[in-house]
Each structure stands twice: as structure tokens, then as C-alpha cells.
C-alpha positions in Angstrom: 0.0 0.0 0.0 1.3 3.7 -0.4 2.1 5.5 2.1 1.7 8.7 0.6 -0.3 8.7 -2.2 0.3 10.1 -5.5 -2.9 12.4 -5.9 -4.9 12.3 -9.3 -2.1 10.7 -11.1 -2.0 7.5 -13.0 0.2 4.7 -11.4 2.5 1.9 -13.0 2.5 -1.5 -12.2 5.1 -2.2 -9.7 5.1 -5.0 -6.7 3.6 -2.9 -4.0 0.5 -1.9 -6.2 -0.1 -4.8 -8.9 -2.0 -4.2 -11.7 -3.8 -1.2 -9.8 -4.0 2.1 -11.0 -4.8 5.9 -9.7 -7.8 7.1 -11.9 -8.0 10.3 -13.2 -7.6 13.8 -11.4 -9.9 14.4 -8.7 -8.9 17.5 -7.4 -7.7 16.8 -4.1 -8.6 13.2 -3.5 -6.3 9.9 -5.0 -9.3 7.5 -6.4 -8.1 4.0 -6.8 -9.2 1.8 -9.9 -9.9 -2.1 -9.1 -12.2 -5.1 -10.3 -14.4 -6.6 -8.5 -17.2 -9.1 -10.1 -19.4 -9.3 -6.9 -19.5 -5.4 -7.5 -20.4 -6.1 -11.2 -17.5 -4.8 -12.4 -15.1 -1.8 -12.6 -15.2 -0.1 -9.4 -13.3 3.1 -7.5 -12.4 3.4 -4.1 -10.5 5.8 -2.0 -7.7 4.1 -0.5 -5.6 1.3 -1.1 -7.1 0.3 2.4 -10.3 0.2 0.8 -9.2 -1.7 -2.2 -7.5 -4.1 0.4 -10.8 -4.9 1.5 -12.5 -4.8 -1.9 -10.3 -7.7 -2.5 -11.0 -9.5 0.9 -14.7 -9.0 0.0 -14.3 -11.0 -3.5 -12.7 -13.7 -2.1 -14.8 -14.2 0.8 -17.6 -17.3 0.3 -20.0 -15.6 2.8 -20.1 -12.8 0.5 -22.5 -12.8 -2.5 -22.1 -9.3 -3.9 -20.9 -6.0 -2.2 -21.1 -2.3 -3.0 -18.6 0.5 -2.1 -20.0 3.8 0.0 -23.7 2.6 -0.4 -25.7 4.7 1.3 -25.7 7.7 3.9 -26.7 7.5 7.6 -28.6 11.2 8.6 -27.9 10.7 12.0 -30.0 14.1 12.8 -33.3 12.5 11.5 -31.9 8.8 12.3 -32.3 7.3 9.2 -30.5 5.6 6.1 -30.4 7.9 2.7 -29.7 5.2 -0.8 -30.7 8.0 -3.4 -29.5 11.8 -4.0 -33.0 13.0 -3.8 -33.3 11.4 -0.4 -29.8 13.0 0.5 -30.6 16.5 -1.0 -34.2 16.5 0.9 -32.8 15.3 4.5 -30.0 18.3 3.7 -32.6 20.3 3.3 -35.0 19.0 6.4 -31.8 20.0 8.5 -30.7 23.8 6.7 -28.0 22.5 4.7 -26.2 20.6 7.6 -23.5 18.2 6.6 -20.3 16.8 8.2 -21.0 16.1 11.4 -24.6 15.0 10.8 -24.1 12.6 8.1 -21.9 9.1 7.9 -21.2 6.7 5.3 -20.0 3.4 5.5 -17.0 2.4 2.8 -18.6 -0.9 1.7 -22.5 -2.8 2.2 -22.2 -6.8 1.4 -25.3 -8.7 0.7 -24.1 -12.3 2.4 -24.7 -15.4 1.0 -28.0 -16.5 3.7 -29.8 -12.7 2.5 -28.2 -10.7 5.4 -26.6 -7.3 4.8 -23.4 -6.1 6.8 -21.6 -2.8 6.4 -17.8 -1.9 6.8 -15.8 1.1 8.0 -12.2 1.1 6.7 -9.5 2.2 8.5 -5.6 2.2 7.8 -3.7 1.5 10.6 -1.8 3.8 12.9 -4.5 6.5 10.6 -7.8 5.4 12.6 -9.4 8.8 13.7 -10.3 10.5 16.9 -12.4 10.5 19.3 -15.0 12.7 17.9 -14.8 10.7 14.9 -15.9 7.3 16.8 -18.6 9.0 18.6 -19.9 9.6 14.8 -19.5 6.1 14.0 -20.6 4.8 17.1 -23.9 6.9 16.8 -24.0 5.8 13.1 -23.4 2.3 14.1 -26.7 2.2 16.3 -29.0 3.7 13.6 -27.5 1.2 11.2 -28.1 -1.9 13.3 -31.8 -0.9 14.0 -32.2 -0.8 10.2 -30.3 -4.8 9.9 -27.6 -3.0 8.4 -24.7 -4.6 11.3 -22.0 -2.3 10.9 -17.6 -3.9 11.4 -14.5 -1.9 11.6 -12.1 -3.0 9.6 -8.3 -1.7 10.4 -5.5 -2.5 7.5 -2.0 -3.4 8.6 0.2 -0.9 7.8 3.4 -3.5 6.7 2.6 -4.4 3.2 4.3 -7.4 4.0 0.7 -8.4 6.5 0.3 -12.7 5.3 -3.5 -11.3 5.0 -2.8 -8.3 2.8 -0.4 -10.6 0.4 -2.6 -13.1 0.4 -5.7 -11.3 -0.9 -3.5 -9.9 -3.7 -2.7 -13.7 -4.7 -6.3 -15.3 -4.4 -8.3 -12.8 -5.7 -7.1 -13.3 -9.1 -6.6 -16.7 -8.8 -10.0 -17.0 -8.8 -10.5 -16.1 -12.3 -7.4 -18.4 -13.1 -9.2 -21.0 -11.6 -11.3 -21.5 -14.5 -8.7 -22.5 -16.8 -6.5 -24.0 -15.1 -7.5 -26.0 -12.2 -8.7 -29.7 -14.0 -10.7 -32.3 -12.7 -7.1 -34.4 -13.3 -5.0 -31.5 -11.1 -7.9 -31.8 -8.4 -7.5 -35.3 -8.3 -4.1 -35.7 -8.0 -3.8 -32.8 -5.9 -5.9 -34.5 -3.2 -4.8 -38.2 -3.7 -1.4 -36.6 -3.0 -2.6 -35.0 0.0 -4.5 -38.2 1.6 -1.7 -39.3 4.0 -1.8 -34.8 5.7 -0.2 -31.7 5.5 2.7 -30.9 3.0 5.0 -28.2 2.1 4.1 -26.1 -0.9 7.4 -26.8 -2.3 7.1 -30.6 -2.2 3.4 -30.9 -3.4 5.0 -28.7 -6.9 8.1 -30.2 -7.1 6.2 -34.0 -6.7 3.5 -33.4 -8.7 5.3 -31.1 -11.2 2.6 -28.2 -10.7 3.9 -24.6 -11.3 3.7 -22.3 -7.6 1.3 -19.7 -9.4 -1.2 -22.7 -9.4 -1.7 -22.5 -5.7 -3.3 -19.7 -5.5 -6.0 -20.6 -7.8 -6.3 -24.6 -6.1 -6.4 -22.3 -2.7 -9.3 -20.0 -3.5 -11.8 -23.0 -4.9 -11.3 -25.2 -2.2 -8.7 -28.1 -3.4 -6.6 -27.1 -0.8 -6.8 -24.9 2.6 -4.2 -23.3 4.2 -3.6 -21.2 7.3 -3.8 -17.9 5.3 -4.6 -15.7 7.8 -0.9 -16.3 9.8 1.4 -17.8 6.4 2.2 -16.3 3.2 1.5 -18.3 0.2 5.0 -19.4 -0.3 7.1 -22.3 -0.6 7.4 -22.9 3.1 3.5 -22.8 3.2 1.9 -25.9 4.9 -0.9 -27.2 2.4 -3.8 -29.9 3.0 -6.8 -31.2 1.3 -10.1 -28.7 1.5 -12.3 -31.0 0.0 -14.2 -28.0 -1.0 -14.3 -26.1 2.2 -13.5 -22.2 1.4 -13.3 -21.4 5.4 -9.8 -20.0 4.9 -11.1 -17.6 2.8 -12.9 -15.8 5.5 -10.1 -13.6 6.3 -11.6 -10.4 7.0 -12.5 -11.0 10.4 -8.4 -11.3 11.5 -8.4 -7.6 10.4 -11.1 -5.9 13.2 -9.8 -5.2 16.4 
């Protein structure tokens, strides 16, 4: 992640910011382009925080689709705001107030079982003040009275985080996954794994499978890993998932 961002100026690929890119000039504000298919599509965010969790979001089975800054809390009138006219007409029900009488949540997901949760995103060591938490906190109550359940989410500040290097690696291997990953890899994938646990670099070098296959066998459930304390590496300690995407849940190590 950048530590200071480069405002309204295009990025390069490079290894701390893969295939991401700044969009164009906002005046004041960096906007960060990613992709995200359970936000159908193309989508911007404000952070590389956000985008963090945009990713942790796309990889996580609980999650069936997710949208960034969704709606607005009016926490004068108590009530959630989805549309402009509903934004422009509280604004005006309150003289013009803003700031301090509005919130809005970085991302919404619609879960799997129907449920809806929202997300605050936070960068660590950058979290806010008091007076800001008091906002969320009053924010958060109006929110759960309306089943919208709202989590704080804090990204590490090392890049180097297993979670935050992780993410980068599974959410496109997810897309991979659809080319590469065989019934005949699956197979011998798990046959190899009957007897336990094995190295990364044994399970490639045995079965002759190149190391930028994990990450796709990883996010569809051939194997499981401990991904929330182990970087997908060479040293990483591999099993059988049998379809289980449990690892995957890996948003939940980043809330204090």
C-alpha cells in the first residue's frame, strides 16, 4: 500500500501496487481503480485500504455481492439515505447541515443467507479521533436498527501483512481457476494429500505443478491453508479442502 499517495495521477504496475492504477484527477482526493465481479465490475475506491478490503470481499464465500460507500446515515433524523433526492431532501430538512450530521460506510455486502453487513475502513496507525468514533458509534446504532450490522475494519500498515499478500494472490486466482484447475489437477492434488499436511514446495516439485497454481487450487477449495498467519510461499503448509473455502474468511483477522 502507499504510504503517501500520489494524488490524481496515473500509477505503473510495480510490486507494492499490482495491476492497480490511480484514476484520473480528482482534485484533491487519490481515487483507486480495481475489479471486483461481486461489485459487477469496474469499481473506485479511496484508498488502497479500501481496495485491500474490496479484495478480501471477493474472495470471501460468505459474501454474495458488495457495493462501495452505499448509502448515507442522517444521524439528525436517524435514518439511512440510498438515493441523492433522499440526500438532497434530508439536507434540506436539516438547513444544509452536513459533516457532522451525516456518515457513510466504505462498503455494504449482501451475504450469501440474505443478510446485509456494512464496513468502516480504517488504515492502521491513521484510525481517527475520538470525535470521529462518537460519529460512528452513533451511526453504528442507527444502522443496526435498520439490519444493516456495521464492522471496523483496520488494514495493517506493513505491506508485508500474510492477510494483505494473500488477498493480492487469491483474488485473481479465482479467475485463473477457471482454466487451469482440472478435474485431473484436483484429483491428483488431493490423492497426493491423503496421508496430511505438505509443504508447498514438495506438493510442486512431486507433482510437477507450477507455484502460481496455488493460489487458484487455494481460492476453490482443493486445498486450505492457514492464510490468515502464512504467506502463500514455498514454506506454506498445504492440506486437502475438500471443498471447504473457510480459509477464505479472512476479513474478520483484520477488526480489532
Amino acid at each position: 500500500m502507499r504510504s503517501a499517495p500520489f494524488y490524481g495521477v496515473r500509477s505503473r504496475r510495480s510490486a507494492a501496487n499490482p495491476g492497480v492504477r490511480l484514476t484520473a484527477r480528482t482534485y484533491g482526493k487519490a481515487r483507486i481503480g480495481t475489479y471486483a465481479e461481486k461489485a459487477a465490475g469496474h469499481i473506485t475506491v479511496d484508498s488502497d485500504a479500501e481496495r485491500i478490503v474490496a479484495h478480501l470481499l471477493s474472495i470471501d464465500p460468505r459474501v454474495r455481492s458488495f457495493r462501495q460507500q452505499p448509502f448515507t446515515v442522517d444521524l439528525v433524523l436517524e435514518r439511512l439515505l440510498f438515493t441523492r433526492e433522499e440526500l438532497s431532501e434530508a439536507r434540506k430538512a436539516r438547513g444544509g447541515r452536513a459533516g457532522e450530521a451525516e456518515y457513510t460506510p466504505d462498503f455494504a455486502t449482501v451475504q450469501a443467507d440474505g443478510l446485509q453487513r456494512a464496513y468502516e475502513v480504517k488504515l492502521e496507525g491513521f484510525e481517527g479521533d475520538g470525535r470521529y468514533w462518537a460519529k460512528v458509534e452513533r451511526a453504528r446504532d442507527i444502522m443496526e436498527a435498520y439490519c444493516h450490522p456495521l464492522s471496523t475494519v483496520v488494514v495493517p500498515a506493513d505491506e508485508r501483512h500474510p492477510v494483505l499478500v494473500n488477498a493480492q494472490l487469491l483474488k485473481p486466482g479465482i479467475l485463473r481457476a477457471r482454466e487451469y484447475v482440472t478435474p485431473d489437477i484436483i484429483d491428483r492434488v488431493a490423492s497426493y494429500c491423503e496421508s496430511g499436511p505438505v509443504l508447498q514446495r514438495a506438493l510442486c516439485t512431486d507433482l510437477q505443478i507450477p507455484t502460481g497454481l496455488i493460489p487458484p487450487l487455494l481460492a476453490t477449495g482443493v486445498l486450505q491453508a492457514d492464510l490468515a498467519h502464512q504467506h502463500i510461499c514455498s514454506t506454506l503448509q498445504l492440506s486437502a479442502a475438500y471443498g471447504d473455502l473457510s480459509h477464505l474468511c479472512l476479513i474478520e483477522e483484520l477488526q480489532p
